[in-house]
C-alpha positions, 0 to 999 in steps of 0.5 A: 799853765805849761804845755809839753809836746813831742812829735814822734821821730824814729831812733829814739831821739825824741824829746818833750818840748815845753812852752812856758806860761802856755795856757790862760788858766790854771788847770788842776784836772782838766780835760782835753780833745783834739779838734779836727783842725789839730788844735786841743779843746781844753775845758775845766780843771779846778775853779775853771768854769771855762775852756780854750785851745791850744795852739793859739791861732791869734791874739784874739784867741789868748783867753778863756771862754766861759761856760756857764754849763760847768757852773751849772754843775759844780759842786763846791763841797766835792768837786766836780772835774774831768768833764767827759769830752767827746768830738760828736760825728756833727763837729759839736762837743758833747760834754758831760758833767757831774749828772747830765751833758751838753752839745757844744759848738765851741766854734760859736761858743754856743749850746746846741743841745742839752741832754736829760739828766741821767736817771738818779741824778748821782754825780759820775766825774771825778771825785765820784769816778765813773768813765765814759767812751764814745761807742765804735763808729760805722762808715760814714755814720748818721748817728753817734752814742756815749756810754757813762758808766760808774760813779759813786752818790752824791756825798760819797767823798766827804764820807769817806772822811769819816771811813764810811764808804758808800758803795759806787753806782752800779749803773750804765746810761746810753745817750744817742748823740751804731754798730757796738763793739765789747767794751772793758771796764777795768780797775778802781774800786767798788766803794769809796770815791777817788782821793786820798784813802778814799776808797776800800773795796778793789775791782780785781775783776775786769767786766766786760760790756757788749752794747749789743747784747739783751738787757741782763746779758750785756756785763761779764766778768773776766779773770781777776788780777791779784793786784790791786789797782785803785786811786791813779792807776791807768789802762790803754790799749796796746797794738797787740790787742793786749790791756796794758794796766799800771799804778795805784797810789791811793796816798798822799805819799808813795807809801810802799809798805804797812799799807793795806793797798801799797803804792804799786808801781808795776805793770801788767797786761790783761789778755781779753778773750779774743786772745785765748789760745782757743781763738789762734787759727782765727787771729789774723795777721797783717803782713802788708803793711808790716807792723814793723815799718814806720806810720803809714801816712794816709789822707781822709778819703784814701784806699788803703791796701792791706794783706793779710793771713787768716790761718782759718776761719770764722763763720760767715756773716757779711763784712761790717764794713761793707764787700760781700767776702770772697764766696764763703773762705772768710767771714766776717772781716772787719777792719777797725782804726783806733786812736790811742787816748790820754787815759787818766783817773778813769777817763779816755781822753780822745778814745775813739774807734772807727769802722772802715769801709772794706773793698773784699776781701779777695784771696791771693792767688798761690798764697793759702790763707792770704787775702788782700782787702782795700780799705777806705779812710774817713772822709773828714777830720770831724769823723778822725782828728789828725793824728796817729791810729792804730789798725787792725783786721778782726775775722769773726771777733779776733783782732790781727795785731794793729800797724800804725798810720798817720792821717 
């Protein structure tokens, strides 16, 4: 029930804080969102059929709040926690559990919208494991999608007890509630479930997901690590466009040797495509502000102004964003914001990434290769809670490495 928090400080001085007895409930795998008001959404976690916030604003806020939904979709044999949790672009909630979602206003604690069931009715939260983000958001969007990949049918887990182990879901499901960019799916296992020697087969291979594409041309598969990376290991994305992926400890114990898959306690960086030294003239850089100085600090609804350099370039298409280009030395610029996510056991949390509105770009006089493009914030707080993003500039489908800011 404690809460731990730090708030960022340059020199390296920062430290945890910890607020005792913090929360009204014990929460064993729960899940949580930032609010656009700050606070955190805090919901499930095992034998909690609720939710609640943190900060409290009063007393009147100190307990937890039922949610009839997560009794809906328990499953006493298997569990059936870290519902998926995503900040809908209407304020509401969308909240998934075990085989199907629900829209949440929390504020009047009330179902707005139940989604169907996703096809087969196999369950995709933890212990079965499958993931879910949220879709990149346009400018000034109109209407937001979740994809849910992955899982494992229903009682996977208790069969694992007996070494059979199921092979995991293979399917995706979109749910409306945009623009797509790529999306990685990245470590885990392709049978079993999550849990305690509960699964047999590694995913060495990254895939990689393009929403856009054509049914059957939407998966590839990417270079495969050596490593196995199974039952809690992490992935996040690092400011210079590089997956940062660590851990696997699929025991009850560190266990480091006579084990088929050892503890691992190592780090590595998976390099997507765009990355490829082939893609190098394409890369741009941002030189204003410098990726070297501290957050920038922005309000929703500002301009921001960023200079960058684009050795050479793609083929032309109209910025996403918005602009027409600069009358043909660029393509397509976009600019990106990108908040970074609490990522365990498979799942995101607070992952989610923005288009921006784009002004230009325009070339700088007696600069070859230099730009300079205005840039929009989001006009409110449901569209990007407060916090830390990162942004980057992307000519073609080549990221610049991000610099911070702070909205």
């Amino acid at each position: 029930r404690n809460v731990r928090a730090m708030r960022a400080c340059d020199g390296g001085s920062c430290d945890w804080n910890e607020t005792q007895d913090a929360l009204a409930a014990n929460r064993w795998y729960a899940t949580n969102q930032i609010l656009p008001d700050g606070r955190a959404f805090i919901v499930g976690g095992r034998r909690q059929f609720n939710y609640e916030f943190f900060p409290k604003a009063d007393a009147s806020d100190a307990s937890a709040i039922a949610l009839p939904f997560l009794v809906q979709t328990r499953d006493p044999e298997e569990n059936n926690l870290y519902p998926f949790v995503h900040l809908n672009i209407d304020g509401n909630l969308f909240i998934f559990a075990k085989n199907r979602a629900v829209l949440l206003d929390y504020k009047k604690n009330k179902i707005v919208r139940t989604y169907p069931e996703l096809a087969g009715g196999d369950p995709r939260n933890y212990p079965s494991s499958g993931s879910s983000v949220l879709l990149p958001l346009k400018p000034s969007p109109t209407e937001a999608e979740v994809l849910i990949c992955g899982g494992a049918p229903a009682g996977s887990y208790n069969s694992t007890k007996e070494k059979t182990f199921f092979p995991a879901l293979v399917t995706c499901g979109r749910i409306k509630i945009t623009d797509a960019s790529p999306v990685v799916i990245i470590n885990g296992a392709m049978d079993g479930t999550a849990g305690w020697e509960a699964a047999n087969t590694p995913a060495y291979a990254p895939v990689v997901y393009r929403p856009d594409h054509a049914p059957g041309d939407r998966f590839e598969e990417q270079s495969a690590t050596d490593i196995a990376r199974l039952y809690h290991s992490s992935a996040i994305l690092l400011r210079d466009g590089r997956v940062l992926v660590g851990g696997s400890n699929p025991h009850i114990y560190y266990n480091f040797s006579n084990e088929q898959y050892p503890t691992e306690l190592s780090l590595e960086a998976f390099s997507p495509e765009y990355l490829d030294s082939s893609n190098d003239a394409l890369r741009p850089k941002i030189t204003h502000p410098s990726p070297a100085d501290p957050a920038v600090s922005v309000k929703y609804g500002d301009s921001m102004t960023l200079q960058f350099e684009v050795p050479a370039v793609a083929p032309r298409r109209r910025p996403r964003g918005g602009g027409d280009g600069d009358g043909g030395s660029l393509g397509l610029v976009s600019v990106t914001m990108v908040a970074p996510s609490f990522t365990t056991h498979s799942f995101g949390m607070n992952q989610r990434l923005l288009f921006l509105d784009v002004a230009g770009p325009t070339a700088l006089h007696g600069a070859a290769g230099a730009y300079e493009a205005s840039v929009v914030m989001p006009a409110t707080a449901v569209l990007a809670p407060p916090g830390y993003y990162m942004v980057f500039v992307v000519n073609g489908h080549i990221p610049s490495e991000g610099v911070w800011v702070h909205i």
